[in-house]
C-alpha positions in Angstrom: -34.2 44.9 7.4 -33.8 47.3 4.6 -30.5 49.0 4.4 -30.6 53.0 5.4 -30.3 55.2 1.9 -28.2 57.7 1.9 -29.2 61.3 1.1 -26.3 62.3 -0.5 -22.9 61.3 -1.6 -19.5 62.8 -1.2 -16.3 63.7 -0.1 -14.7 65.0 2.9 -11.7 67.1 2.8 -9.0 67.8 5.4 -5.5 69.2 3.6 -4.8 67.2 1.2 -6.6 64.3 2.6 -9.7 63.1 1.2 -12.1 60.1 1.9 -15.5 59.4 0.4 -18.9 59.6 2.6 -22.4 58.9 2.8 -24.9 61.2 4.5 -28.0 59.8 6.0 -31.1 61.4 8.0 -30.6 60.8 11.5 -34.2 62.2 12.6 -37.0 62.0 11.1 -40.9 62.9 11.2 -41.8 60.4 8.7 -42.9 58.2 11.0 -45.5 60.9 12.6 -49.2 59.9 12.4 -50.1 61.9 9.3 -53.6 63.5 8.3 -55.2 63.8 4.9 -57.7 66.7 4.1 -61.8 65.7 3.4 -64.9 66.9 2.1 -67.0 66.6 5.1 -70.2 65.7 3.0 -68.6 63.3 0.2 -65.8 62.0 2.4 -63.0 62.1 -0.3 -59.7 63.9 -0.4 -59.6 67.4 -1.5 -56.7 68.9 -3.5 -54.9 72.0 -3.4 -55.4 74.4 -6.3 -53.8 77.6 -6.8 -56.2 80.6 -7.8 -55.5 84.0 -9.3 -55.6 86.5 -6.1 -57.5 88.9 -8.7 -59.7 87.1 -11.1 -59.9 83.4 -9.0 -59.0 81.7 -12.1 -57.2 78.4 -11.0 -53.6 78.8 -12.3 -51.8 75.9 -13.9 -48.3 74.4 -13.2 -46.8 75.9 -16.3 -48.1 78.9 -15.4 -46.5 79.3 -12.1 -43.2 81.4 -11.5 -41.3 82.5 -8.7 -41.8 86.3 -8.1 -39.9 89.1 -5.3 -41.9 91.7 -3.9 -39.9 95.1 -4.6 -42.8 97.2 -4.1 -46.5 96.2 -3.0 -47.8 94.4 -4.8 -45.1 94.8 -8.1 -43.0 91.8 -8.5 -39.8 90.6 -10.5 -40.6 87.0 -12.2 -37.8 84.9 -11.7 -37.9 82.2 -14.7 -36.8 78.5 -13.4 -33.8 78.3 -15.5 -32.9 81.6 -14.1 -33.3 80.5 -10.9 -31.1 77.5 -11.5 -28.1 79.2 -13.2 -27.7 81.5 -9.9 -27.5 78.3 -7.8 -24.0 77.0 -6.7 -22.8 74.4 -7.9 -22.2 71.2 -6.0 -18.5 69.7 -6.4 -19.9 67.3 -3.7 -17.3 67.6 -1.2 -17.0 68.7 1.8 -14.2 71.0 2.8 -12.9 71.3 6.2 -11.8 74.9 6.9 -10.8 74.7 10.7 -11.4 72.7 13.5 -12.8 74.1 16.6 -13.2 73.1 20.7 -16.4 70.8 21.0 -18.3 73.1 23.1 -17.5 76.7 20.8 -20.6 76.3 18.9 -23.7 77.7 20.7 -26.2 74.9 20.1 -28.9 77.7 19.2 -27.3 77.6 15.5 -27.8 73.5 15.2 -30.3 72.9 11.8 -30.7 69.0 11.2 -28.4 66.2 12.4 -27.1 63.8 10.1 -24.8 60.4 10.2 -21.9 60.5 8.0 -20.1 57.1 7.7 -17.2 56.1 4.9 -18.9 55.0 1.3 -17.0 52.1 0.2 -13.8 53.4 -0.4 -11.6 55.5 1.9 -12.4 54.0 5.4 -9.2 54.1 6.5 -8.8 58.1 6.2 -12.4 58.0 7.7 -11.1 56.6 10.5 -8.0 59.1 10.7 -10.4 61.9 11.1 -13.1 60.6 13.3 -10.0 59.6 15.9 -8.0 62.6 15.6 -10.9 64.6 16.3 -11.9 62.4 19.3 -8.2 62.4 20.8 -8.0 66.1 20.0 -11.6 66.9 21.3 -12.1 68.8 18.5 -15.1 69.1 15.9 -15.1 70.4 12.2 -16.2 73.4 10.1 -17.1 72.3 6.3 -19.0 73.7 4.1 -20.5 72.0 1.1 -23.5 72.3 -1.2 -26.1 70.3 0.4 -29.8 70.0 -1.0 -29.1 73.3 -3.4 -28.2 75.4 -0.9 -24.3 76.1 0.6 -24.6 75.3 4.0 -21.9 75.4 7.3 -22.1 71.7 8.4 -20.5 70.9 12.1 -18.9 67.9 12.1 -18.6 65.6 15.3 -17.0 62.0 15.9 -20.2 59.8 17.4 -20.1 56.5 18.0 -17.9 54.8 15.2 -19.0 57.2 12.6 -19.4 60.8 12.3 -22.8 63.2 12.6 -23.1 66.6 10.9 -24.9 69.2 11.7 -26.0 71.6 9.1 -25.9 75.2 11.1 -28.4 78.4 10.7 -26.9 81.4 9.3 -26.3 84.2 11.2 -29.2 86.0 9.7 -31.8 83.1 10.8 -30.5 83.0 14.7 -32.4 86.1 16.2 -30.8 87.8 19.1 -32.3 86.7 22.7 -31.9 90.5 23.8 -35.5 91.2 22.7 -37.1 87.5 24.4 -34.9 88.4 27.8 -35.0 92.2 27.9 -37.7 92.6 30.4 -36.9 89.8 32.8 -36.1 91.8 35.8 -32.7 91.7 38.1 -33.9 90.0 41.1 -31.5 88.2 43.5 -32.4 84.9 44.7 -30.6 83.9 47.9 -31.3 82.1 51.8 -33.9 79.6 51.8 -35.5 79.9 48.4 -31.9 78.9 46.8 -30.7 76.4 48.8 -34.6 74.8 48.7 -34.6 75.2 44.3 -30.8 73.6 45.0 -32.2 71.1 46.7 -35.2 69.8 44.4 -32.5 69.9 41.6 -30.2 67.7 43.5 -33.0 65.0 44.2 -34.8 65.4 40.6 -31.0 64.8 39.4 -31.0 61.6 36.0 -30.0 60.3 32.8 -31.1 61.0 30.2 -32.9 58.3 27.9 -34.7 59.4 24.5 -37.2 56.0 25.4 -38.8 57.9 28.0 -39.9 60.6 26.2 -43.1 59.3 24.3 -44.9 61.1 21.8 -47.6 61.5 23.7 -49.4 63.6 20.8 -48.9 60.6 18.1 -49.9 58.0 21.1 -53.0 59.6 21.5 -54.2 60.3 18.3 -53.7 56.6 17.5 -55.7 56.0 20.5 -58.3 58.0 19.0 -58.1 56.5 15.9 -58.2 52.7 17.3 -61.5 54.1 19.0 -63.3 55.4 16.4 -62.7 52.4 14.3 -63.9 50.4 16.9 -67.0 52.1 17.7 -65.8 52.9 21.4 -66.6 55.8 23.6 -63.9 58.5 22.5 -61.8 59.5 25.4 -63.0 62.8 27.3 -60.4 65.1 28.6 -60.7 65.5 32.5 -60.7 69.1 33.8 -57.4 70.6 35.5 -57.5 70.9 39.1 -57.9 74.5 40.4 -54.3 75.6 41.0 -53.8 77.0 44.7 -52.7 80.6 45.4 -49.4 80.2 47.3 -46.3 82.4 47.2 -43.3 81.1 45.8 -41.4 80.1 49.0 -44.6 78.2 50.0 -44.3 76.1 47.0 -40.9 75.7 47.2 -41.3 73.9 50.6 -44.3 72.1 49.2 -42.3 70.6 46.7 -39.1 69.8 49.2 -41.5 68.5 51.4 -41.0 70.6 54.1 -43.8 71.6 56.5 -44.9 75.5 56.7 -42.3 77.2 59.1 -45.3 78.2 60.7 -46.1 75.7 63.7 -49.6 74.9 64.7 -50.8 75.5 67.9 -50.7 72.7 70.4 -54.3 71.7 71.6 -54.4 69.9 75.2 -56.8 66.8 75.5 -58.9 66.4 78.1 -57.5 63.1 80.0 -59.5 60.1 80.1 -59.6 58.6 84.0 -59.8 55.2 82.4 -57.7 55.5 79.7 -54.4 54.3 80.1 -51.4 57.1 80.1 -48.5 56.7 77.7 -45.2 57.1 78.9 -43.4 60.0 78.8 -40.7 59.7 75.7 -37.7 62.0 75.9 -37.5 65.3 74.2 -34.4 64.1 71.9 -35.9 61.0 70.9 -38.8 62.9 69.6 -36.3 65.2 67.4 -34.7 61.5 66.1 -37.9 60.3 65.4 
C-alpha cells in the first residue's frame, strides 16, 4: 500500500507552543468514473482552445492574462507577476487564535475536510492539543495560508489525529431568509404529529458511509461493462403513477394504519350445509 502524500506541510501554533503537521485530503472525487470529450465521426479526443470573442482567432498561452470587468465589456489586465506580489505570503503555520464549543460553528460554513496528523517531529505537543481539546470539548480557530489563499481552518480532535476544516467566508454563505421566506406558518398538531413522530421513531439508525453507494458511478460502470460486452443496454422502467391522497391519508399509509373510515359490514347469506363457526368473544377479537 502506498503511503498517503501530504498536501501540505506545517506548523501548528497554540501560545507559545508549536508542533509540526501534515495535511492530507480526507475526501476525494478522484476516484469518480471520469469522461473524456470525442469527435463523434473520428472518435479521438478533442482539446480545448481559447478563441478571441471578436475576431475567433485561437489565443495562445502567453497570450492569456487575467482581466476585471469595471465596466462592460472594459477590463483592467492583471499581469501574473502582479497577481503574485498581491498574494499573502505563506509562513506555513497555522495559528490558533481561540478555541470554541464543538457545536458553535454552523456546519453551513464547512469547505473541505482534511486529516492533520504530527510530521516527524513534535508528536508529543500533537498529542497535548488533540487531548486538551477532547477533555475540554473544544475545537480550534487557525488561520493559515493554505493553497494561495488565507483561509479560517476549524480544527477538531478525530480519532488519534486531528481533521480541519477549511471554512467559507462570510461573503460565500448566502442568507437562508430568501430560500425560507415564503414557507408559510402552518401549525402541525393531533394526529398528523404524533403519526410523522411515529414513522421517525421506527425509521430511527446509524449511520454508516458503506451504505450509501454511488449509485450514479455504479451505474455508469454498468453501462460501460455493457457496451464493451455487446449486451442489451439497461432501459429505464417508467415511475408508477403517484396516487392523489391528502397528507393525513399518507401519513397513515405510511404508519400502516387503516383509513379511519370503516367499511360497511356485508351479511352473508348462510349456507344450510355449511358448518357454523363458533361465536368468539368481542375482546378476543380486539387482542387479535
Amino acid at each position: 500500500m502506498v503511503a498517503a502524500r501530504a498536501n501540505w506541510k506545517g506548523f501548528i501554533k497554540f501560545g507559545e507552543v508549536a508542533c509540526a503537521v501534515a495535511l492530507y485530503t480526507a475526501a476525494s472525487s478522484s476516484e469518480r468514473i471520469a469522461f473524456n470529450t470525442l469527435n463523434r465521426t473520428t472518435g479521438n479526443r478533442v482539446r480545448r482552445e481559447f478563441v478571441d470573442i471578436e475576431t475567433g482567432n485561437p489565443v495562445e498561452r502567453d497570450d492569456q492574462v487575467k482581466g476585471y470587468e469595471i465596466e462592460n465589456g472594459d477590463y483592467i489586465v492583471l499581469e501574473p507577476e502582479e497577481v503574485a506580489a498581491a498574494l499573502p505570503e505563506s509562513d506555513k503555520t497555522l495559528k490558533i487564535e481561540a478555541f470554541v464549543p464543538c457545536n458553535e460553528i454552523d456546519d453551513v460554513y464547512f469547505d473541505k475536510p482534511y486529516y492533520l496528523a504530527p510530521d516527524k517531529m513534535g508528536a508529543d505537543a500533537f498529542k497535548l492539543l488533540r487531548d486538551g481539546m477532547r477533555q475540554a470539548k473544544v475545537a480550534a480557530l487557525a488561520r493559515a495560508v493554505l493553497f494561495r489563499r488565507l483561509r479560517s481552518v476549524l480544527i477538531r480532535p478525530h480519532g488519534n489525529g486531528l481533521i480541519g476544516t477549511t471554512l467559507n467566508f462570510d461573503y460565500e454563505v448566502r442568507s437562508s431568509k430568501e430560500a425560507f421566506d415564503d414557507i408559510p406558518e402552518i401549525k402541525i398538531e393531533g394526529e398528523m404529529l404524533e403519526l410523522a413522530t411515529h414513522i421517525i421513531n421506527t425509521k430511527k439508525g446509524e449511520f454508516d458511509a458503506k451504505t450509501f453507494d454511488d449509485r450514479y458511478d455504479a451505474a455508469v460502470a454498468e453501462l460501460v461493462k455493457a457496451k464493451i460486452e455487446g449486451k442489451a443496454l439497461p432501459k429505464k422502467k417508467a415511475p408508477p403513477a403517484s396516487k392523489q391522497s391528502d397528507l393525513l391519508q399518507a401519513l397513515r399509509e405510511s404508519a400502516g394504519i387503516a383509513s379511519s373510515k370503516k367499511p360497511k359490514r356485508v351479511a352473508a347469506k348462510a349456507d344450510p350445509g355449511a358448518k357454523q363457526p363458533k361465536r368468539v368473544a368481542a375482546s378476543a377479537n380486539r387482542a387479535a
